[in-house]
C-alpha positions as CSV (number, residue, x, y, z in Angstrom):
1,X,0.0,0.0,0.0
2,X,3.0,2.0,1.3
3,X,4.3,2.0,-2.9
4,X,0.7,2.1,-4.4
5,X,0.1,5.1,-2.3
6,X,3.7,7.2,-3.7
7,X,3.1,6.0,-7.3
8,X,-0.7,7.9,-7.4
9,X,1.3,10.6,-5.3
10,X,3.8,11.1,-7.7
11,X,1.9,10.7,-10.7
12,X,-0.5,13.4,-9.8
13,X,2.6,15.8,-9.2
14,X,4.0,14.5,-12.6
15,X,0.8,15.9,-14.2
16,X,1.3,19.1,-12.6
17,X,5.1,19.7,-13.5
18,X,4.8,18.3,-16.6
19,X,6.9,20.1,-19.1
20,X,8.6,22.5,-16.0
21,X,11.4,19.6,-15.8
22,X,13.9,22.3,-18.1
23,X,13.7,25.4,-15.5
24,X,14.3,22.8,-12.4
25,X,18.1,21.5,-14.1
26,X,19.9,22.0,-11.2
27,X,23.2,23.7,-11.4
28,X,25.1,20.8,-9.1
29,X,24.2,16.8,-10.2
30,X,25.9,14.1,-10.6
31,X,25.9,12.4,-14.2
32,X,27.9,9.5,-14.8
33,X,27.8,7.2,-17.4
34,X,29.7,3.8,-16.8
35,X,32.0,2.5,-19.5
36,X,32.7,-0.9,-20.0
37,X,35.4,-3.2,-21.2
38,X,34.4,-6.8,-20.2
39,X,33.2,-8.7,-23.2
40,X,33.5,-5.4,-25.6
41,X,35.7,-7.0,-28.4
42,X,35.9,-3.7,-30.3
43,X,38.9,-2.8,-28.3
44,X,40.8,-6.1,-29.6
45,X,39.4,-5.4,-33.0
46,X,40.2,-1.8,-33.7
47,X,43.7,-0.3,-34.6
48,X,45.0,2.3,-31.3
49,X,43.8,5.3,-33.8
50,X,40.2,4.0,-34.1
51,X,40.2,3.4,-30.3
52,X,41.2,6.6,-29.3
53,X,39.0,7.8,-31.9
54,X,35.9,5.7,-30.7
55,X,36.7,6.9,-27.3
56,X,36.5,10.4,-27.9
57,X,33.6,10.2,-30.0
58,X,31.9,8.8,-26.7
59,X,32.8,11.1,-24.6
60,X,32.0,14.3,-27.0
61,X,28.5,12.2,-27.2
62,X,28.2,11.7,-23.2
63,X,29.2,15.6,-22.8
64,X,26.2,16.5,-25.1
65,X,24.1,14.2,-23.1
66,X,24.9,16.6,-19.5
67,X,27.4,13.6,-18.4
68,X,30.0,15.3,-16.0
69,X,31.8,11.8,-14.6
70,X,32.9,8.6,-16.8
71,X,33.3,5.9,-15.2
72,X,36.2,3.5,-16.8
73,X,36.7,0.1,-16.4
74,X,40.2,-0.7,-16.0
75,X,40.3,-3.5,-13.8
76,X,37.7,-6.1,-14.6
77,X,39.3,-9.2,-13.9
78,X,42.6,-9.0,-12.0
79,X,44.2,-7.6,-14.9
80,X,44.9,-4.2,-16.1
81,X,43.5,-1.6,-19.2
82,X,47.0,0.4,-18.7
83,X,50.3,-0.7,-18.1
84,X,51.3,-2.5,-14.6
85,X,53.8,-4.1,-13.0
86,X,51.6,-6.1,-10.9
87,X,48.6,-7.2,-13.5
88,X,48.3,-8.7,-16.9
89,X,47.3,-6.8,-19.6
90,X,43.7,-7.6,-19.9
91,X,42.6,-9.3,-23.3
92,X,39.6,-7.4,-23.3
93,X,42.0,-4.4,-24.7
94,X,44.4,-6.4,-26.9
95,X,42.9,-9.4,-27.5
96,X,44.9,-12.2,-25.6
97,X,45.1,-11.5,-21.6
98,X,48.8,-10.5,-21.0
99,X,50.1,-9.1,-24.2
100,X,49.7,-5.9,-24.6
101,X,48.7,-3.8,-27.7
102,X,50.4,-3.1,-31.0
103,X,51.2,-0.2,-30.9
104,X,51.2,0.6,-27.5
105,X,49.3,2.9,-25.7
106,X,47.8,3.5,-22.2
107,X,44.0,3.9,-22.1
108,X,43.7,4.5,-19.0
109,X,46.5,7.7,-19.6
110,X,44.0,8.4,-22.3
111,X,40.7,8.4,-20.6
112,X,42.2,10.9,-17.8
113,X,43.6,13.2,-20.4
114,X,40.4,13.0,-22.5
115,X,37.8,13.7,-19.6
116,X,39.9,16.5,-18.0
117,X,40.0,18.2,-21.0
118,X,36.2,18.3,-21.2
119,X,35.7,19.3,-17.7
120,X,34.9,15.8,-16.6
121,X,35.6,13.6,-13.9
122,X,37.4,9.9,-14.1
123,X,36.7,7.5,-11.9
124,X,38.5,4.6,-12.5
125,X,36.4,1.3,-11.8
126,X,37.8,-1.9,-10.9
127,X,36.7,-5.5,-9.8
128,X,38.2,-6.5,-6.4
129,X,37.9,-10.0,-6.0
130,X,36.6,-11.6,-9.6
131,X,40.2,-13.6,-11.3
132,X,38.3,-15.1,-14.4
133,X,35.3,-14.2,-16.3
134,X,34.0,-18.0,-17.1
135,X,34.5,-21.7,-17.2
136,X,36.9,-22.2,-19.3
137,X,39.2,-19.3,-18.9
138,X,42.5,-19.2,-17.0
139,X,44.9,-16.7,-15.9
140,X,47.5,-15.8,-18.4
141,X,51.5,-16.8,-17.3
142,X,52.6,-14.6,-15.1
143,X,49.6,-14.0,-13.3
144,X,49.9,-13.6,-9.4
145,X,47.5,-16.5,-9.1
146,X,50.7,-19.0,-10.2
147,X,53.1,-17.0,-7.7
148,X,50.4,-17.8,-5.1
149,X,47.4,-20.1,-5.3
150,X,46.8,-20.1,-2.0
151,X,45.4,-16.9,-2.4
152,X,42.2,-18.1,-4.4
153,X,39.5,-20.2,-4.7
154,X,37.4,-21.8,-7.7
155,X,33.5,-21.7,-7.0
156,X,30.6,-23.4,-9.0
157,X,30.1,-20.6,-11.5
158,X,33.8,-21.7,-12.9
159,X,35.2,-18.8,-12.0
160,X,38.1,-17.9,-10.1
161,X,37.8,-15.6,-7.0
162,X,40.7,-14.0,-4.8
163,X,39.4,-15.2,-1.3
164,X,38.4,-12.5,0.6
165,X,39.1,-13.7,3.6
166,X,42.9,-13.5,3.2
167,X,45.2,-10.6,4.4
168,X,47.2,-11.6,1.8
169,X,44.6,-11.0,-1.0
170,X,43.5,-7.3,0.3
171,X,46.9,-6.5,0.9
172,X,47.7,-7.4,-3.0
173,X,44.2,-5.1,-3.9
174,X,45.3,-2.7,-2.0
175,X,49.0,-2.9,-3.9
176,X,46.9,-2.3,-7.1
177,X,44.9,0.6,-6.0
178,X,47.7,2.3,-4.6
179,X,49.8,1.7,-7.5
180,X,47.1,3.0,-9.2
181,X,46.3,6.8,-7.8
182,X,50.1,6.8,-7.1
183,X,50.9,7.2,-10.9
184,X,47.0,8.8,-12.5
185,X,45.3,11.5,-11.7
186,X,42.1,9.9,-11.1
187,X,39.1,11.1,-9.6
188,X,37.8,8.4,-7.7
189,X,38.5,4.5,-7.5
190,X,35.1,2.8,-7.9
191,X,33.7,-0.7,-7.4
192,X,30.4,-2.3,-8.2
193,X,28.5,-5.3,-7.1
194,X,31.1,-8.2,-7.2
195,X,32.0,-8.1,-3.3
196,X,31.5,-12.6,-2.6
197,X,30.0,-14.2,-6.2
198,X,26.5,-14.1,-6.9
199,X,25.3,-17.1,-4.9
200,X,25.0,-20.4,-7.0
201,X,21.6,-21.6,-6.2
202,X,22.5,-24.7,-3.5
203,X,26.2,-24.3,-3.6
204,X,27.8,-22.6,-0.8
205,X,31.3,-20.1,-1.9
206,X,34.5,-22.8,-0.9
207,X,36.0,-20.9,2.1
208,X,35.3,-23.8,4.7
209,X,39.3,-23.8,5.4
210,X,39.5,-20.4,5.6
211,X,36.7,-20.1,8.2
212,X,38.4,-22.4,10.3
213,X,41.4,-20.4,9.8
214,X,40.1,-16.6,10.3
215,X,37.1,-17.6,11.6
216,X,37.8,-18.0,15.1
217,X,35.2,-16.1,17.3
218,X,33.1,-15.9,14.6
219,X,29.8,-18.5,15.1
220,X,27.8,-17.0,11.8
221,X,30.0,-17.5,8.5
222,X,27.9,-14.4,6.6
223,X,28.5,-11.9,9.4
224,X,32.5,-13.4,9.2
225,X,32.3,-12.7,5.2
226,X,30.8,-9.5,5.8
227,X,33.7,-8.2,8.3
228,X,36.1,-9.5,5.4
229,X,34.7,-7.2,3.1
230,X,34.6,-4.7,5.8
231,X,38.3,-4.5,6.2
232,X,39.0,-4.3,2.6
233,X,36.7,-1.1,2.1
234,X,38.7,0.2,5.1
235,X,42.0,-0.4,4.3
236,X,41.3,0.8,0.3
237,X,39.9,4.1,1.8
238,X,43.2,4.8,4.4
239,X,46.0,4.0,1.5
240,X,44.0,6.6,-1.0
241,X,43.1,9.3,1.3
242,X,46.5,9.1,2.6
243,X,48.2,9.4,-0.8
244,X,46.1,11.6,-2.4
245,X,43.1,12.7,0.3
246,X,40.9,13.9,-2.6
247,X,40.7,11.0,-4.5
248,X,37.2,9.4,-3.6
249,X,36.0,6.1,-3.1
250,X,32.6,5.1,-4.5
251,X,30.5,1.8,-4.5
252,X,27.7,0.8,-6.6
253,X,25.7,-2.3,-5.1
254,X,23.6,-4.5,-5.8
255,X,20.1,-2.2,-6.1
256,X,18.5,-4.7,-2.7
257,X,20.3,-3.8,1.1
258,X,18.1,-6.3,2.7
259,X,14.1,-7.1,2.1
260,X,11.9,-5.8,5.1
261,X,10.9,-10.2,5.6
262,X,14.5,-10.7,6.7
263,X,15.1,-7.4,8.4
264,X,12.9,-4.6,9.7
265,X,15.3,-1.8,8.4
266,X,15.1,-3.3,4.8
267,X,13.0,-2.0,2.2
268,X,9.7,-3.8,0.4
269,X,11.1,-5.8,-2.1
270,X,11.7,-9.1,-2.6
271,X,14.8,-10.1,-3.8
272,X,18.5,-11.1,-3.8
273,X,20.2,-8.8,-1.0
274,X,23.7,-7.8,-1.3
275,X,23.8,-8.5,2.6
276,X,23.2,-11.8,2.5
277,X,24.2,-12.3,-1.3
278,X,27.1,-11.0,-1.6
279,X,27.9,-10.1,1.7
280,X,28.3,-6.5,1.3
281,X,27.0,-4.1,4.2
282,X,27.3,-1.2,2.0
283,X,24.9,1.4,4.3
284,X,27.5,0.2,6.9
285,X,30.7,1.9,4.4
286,X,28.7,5.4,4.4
287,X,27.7,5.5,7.8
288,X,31.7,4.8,8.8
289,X,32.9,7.0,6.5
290,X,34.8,4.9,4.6
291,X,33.0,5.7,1.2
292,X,32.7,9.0,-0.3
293,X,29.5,8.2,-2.8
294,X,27.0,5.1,-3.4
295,X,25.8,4.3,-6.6
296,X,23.0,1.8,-6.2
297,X,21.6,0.0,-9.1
298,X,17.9,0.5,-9.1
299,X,17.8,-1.2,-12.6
300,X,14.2,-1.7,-12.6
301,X,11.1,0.2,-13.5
302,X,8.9,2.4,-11.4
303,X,6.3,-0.2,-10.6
304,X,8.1,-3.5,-10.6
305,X,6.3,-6.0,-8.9
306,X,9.5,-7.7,-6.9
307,X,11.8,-4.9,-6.4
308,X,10.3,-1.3,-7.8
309,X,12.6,1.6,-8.3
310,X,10.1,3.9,-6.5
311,X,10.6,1.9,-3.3
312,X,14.0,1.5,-3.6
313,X,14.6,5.2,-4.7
314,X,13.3,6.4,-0.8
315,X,14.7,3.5,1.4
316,X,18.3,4.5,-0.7
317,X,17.2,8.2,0.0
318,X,16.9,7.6,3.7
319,X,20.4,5.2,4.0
320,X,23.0,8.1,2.4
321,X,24.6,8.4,5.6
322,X,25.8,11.6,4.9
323,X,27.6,10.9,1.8
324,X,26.8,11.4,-1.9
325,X,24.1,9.1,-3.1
326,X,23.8,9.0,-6.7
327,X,21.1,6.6,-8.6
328,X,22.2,3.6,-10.9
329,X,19.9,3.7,-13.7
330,X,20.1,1.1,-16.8
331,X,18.9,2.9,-19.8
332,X,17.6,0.2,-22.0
333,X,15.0,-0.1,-18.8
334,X,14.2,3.5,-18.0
335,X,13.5,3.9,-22.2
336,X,11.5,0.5,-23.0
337,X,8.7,1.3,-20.1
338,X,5.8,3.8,-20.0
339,X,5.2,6.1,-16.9
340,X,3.5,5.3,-14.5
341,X,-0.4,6.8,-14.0
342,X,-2.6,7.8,-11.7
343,X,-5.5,5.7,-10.2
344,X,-6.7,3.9,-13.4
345,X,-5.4,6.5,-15.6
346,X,-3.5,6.5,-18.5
347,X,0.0,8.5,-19.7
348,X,1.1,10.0,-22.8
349,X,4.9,9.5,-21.7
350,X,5.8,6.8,-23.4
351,X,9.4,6.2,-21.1
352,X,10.4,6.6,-17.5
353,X,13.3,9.0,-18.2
354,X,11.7,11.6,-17.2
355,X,9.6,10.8,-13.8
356,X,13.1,9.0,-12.6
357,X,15.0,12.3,-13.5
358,X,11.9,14.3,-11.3
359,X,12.2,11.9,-8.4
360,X,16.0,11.5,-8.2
361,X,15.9,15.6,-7.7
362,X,12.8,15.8,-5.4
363,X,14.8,13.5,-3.0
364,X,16.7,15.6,-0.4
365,X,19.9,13.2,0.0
366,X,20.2,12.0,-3.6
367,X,22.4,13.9,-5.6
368,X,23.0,12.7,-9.2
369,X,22.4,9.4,-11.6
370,X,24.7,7.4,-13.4
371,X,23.7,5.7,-16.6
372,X,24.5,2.0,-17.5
373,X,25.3,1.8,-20.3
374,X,27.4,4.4,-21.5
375,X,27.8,3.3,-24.7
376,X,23.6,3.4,-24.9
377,X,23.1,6.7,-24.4
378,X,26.1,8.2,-26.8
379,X,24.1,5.6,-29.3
380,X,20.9,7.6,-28.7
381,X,19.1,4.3,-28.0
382,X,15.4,5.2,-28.0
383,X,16.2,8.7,-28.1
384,X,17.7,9.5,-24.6
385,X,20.4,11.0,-25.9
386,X,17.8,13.5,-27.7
387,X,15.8,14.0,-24.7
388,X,18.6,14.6,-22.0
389,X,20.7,17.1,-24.2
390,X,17.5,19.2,-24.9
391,X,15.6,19.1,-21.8
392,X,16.4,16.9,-18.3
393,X,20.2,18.0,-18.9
394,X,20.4,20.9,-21.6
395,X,22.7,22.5,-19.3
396,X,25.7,21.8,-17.9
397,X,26.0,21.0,-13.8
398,X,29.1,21.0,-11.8
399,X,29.4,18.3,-9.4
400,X,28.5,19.1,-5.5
401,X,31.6,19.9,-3.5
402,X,33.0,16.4,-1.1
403,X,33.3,19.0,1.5
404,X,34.3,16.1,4.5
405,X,37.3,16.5,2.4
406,X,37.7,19.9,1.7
407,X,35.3,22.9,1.9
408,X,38.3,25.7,1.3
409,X,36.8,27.4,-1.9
410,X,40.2,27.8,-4.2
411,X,41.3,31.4,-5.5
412,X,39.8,33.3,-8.1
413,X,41.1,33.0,-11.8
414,X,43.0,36.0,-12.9
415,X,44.2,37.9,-16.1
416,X,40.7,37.1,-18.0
417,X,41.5,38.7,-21.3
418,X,40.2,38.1,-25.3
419,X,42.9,37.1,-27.6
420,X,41.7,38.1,-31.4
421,X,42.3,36.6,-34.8
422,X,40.9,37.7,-38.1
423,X,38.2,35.2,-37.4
424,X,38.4,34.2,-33.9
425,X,38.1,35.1,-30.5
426,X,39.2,33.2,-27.4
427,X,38.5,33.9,-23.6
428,X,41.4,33.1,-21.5
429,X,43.1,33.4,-18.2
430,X,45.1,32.4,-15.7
431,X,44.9,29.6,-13.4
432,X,44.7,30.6,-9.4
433,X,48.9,30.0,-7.8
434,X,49.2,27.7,-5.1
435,X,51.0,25.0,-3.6
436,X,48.6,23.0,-2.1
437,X,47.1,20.3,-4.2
438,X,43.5,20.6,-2.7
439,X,43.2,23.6,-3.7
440,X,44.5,23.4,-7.8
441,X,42.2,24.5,-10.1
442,X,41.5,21.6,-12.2
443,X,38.4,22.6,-14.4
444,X,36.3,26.5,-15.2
445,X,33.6,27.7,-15.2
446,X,32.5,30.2,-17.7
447,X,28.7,32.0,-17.5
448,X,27.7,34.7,-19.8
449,X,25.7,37.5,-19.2
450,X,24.1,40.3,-20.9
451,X,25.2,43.8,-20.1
452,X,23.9,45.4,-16.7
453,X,22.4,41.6,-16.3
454,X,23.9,40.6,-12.6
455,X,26.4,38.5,-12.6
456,X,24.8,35.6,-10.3
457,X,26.7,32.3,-10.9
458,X,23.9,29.6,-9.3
459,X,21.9,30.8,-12.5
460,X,22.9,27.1,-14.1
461,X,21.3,28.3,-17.6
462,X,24.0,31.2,-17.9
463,X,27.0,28.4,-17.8
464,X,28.3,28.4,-21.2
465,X,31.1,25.8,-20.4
466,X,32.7,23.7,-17.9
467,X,36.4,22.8,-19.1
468,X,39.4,21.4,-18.4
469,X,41.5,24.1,-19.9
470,X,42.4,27.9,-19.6
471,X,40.5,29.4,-22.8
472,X,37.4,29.1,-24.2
473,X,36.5,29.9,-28.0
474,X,33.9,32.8,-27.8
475,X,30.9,32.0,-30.3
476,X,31.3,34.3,-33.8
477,X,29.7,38.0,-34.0
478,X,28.5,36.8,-37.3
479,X,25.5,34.8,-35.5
480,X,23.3,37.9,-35.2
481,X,22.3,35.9,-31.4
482,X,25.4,37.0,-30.4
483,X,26.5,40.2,-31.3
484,X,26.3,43.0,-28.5
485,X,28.0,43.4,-25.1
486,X,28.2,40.5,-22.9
487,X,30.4,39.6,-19.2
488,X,31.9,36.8,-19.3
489,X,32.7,35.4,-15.1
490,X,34.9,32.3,-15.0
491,X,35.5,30.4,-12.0
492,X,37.5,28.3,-10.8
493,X,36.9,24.7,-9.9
494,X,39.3,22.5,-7.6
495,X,40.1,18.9,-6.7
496,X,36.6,18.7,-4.4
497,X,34.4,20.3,-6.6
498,X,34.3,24.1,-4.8
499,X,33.9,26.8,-6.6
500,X,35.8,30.2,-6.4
501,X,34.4,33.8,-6.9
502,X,33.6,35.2,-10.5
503,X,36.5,37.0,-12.1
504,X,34.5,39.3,-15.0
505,X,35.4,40.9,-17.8
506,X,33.2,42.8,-20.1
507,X,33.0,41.8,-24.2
508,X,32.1,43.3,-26.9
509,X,30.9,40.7,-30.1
């Protein structure tokens, strides 16, 4: 009844901000867009040139979309999308796990460079635990797994798993990540749903030794698994905020905590629970602090009968802890399923793009979606791409400030000047000195506004760009739109997404 009773709620305010969705784009939202490697062969099958071609081509396509945060995959299966000491090349970027490709070239390098340069975040995404991706595959030579098998275990799904109950095998993730934000400039280090396998039905994960090793004092195995789990998210989180305290750490579970029939604090659904799943007490990792933002997958529509998005969408709203909370949503879903309508009614709206888009930004503690795939919505599948660059996301947002790890606004840009050409002109400046790495200016903000217009920079439709680098190519006095006298503020925008004051200058198209 609890569900019945919000979807009539929210249908009837649907009707009533119907086609108000493009005044309420926020300024500040999270938009990510995961990007995959696991099982794409077009990485193996392209020369480097179309790669970094394809690559780019996504990302320009994401950027129309509002997307301010890609989310790589470069560790999917204990190997590595970028050169490392530690990992295999994975085959999923040169075709044959440990040899890399011909010619070289680091896409993980590439991804960073690529984003920053568009004002975007990188957060780099990695696997923890998973070794193999099915039955018949095996780590290439080389592979830690042959200096150490110890270290793993095989379970019924074929598939090789580090076992997570082994110092030794968080120590060696931990290695990686380190490694990792040690030598890129990565935004975040982010993990999704493979904590302990997805149960096979019956079969029960193979850590019966390992129990009897680690397991003293522990009398229930899934609250044991759980801790095991528990000390990896805390160790990952004291190596990165120690090496680089800006650098976040983000999780994106399984869409189900716990059902309210096994636990009073759960929601009203009914189905597989990362607690008891996968072991995974991620509302635990917020509320300790060692997570900087959730991602939930709430991969299902409004009204599912077994685990609906509406439902999940408040109980996630009410379990952020604190911390960012941004929504998992899988596009082919949200696009393929009408609205939902009020009491017997019918709707026009023949997708759930944009009620999802309303809710996630009526919710106080949610801040942002993420879109799975990314590759989906740079293909325009069903038209989303359409939809979110000329309505839901027709402007660009900033993402909100991580202020538990810094709230120090950086200095203000200076030297803002117009460099002419016979056919060009280009805002630049100059990036705000310092010495303290929190406080680096690592992407702009430039707004325009018309002459004697106040220069008010929460005005989200008056950003002209968010980028990466110092300048910005003014549009051509030839558009008649354009010519006049304009101020142009840019701000600067640091590690932890705060924004300085507006530096102005006033030009004349």
């Amino acid at each position: 009844m609890r569900t019945l009773n919000k979807i009539f709620l929210l249908a009837a305010v649907a009707l009533m901000l119907a086609g108000t969705l493009q005044a309420q784009a926020p300024k500040r939202e999270f938009r990510g867009a995961w990007l995959h490697i696991i099982g794409q062969k077009q990485f193996s099958n392209n020369t480097t040139e179309q790669n970094k071609a394809y690559l780019s081509e996504q990302l320009d396509l994401l950027q129309k979309a509002g997307v301010n945060a890609v989310i790589w995959q470069v560790r999917p299966q204990a190997d590595a999308a970028y050169p490392s000491s530690l990992e295999p090349w994975s085959q999923w970027i040169s075709g044959k796990a440990g040899v890399a490709p011909q010619p070289l070239w680091d896409p993980l390098q590439y991804m960073i460079d690529e984003a920053h340069r568009r004002g975007m975040e990188l957060h780099a995404w990695i696997n923890p635990y998973r070794v193999t991706h099915g039955k018949n595959d095996l780590p290439p030579e080389g592979h830690v797994y042959y200096q150490h098998p110890e270290w793993f275990l095989q379970y019924a799904d074929g598939k090789i798993y580090f076992d997570p109950a082994l110092p030794q095998s968080r120590n060696f993730i931990d290695q990686v990540v380190r490694d990792m934000i040690t030598r890129y400039d990565v935004d975040a280090i982010h993990m999704d749903d493979y904590f302990y396998p997805y149960p096979v039905t019956g079969v029960e994960f193979p850590d019966t030794a390992s129990f009897a090793t680690y397991g003293r004092g522990w009398g229930d195995k899934g609250e044991w698994r759980r801790h095991n789990v528990d000390l990896l998210m805390e160790q990952l989180h004291n190596t990165i905020h120690s090496i680089k305290p800006w650098v976040q750490l983000g999780i994106s579970p399984f869409g189900i905590w716990r059902n309210k029939k096994s636990d009073s604090r759960g929601s009203e659904t009914n189905g597989l629970e990362c607690y008891d799943g996968l072991f995974a007490d991620c509302p635990k990792w917020t509320a300790m602090g060692w997570v900087d933002y959730m991602v939930p997958q709430l991969y299902w529509e409004l009204e599912h009968k077994n685990a609906s998005d509406l439902e999940l969408s408040y109980w996630w709203n009410d379990h952020a802890n604190g911390r960012h909370m941004y929504y998992g949503q899988a596009v082919h879903n949200v696009m393929t399923h009408r609205d939902i309508a009020a009491a017997g009614g019918d709707t026009l709206n023949p997708t759930q793009l944009d009620h999802k888009i309303r809710l996630m930004r009526e919710l106080p503690n949610v801040q942002g979606v993420t879109w799975w795939p990314g590759y989906t919505v740079a293909a325009n599948f069903k038209g989303v791409l359409d939809s979110l660059s000329t309505n839901q996301m027709r402007t660009p947002a900033l993402i909100q400030p991580y202020t538990w790890l810094d709230d120090r606004a950086p200095d203000a840009v200076t030297n803002v000047r117009v460099e002419k050409t016979r056919d060009t002109r280009t805002l630049l400046w100059n990036a705000p000195l310092t010495t303290d790495p929190m406080q680096q200016a690592v992407r702009y903000v430039v707004y325009r506004f018309a002459a004697g217009q106040p220069v008010n920079i929460d005005d989200a439709p008056s950003i002209v760009a968010i980028t990466g680098e110092p300048c910005l190519l003014l549009p051509p006095a030839k558009n008649k739109k354009n010519r006049g006298t304009w101020q142009y503020a840019v701000t600067a925008v640091d590690r932890c997404n705060n924004e300085s004051a507006p530096t102005v200058l006033t030009v004349k198209l």
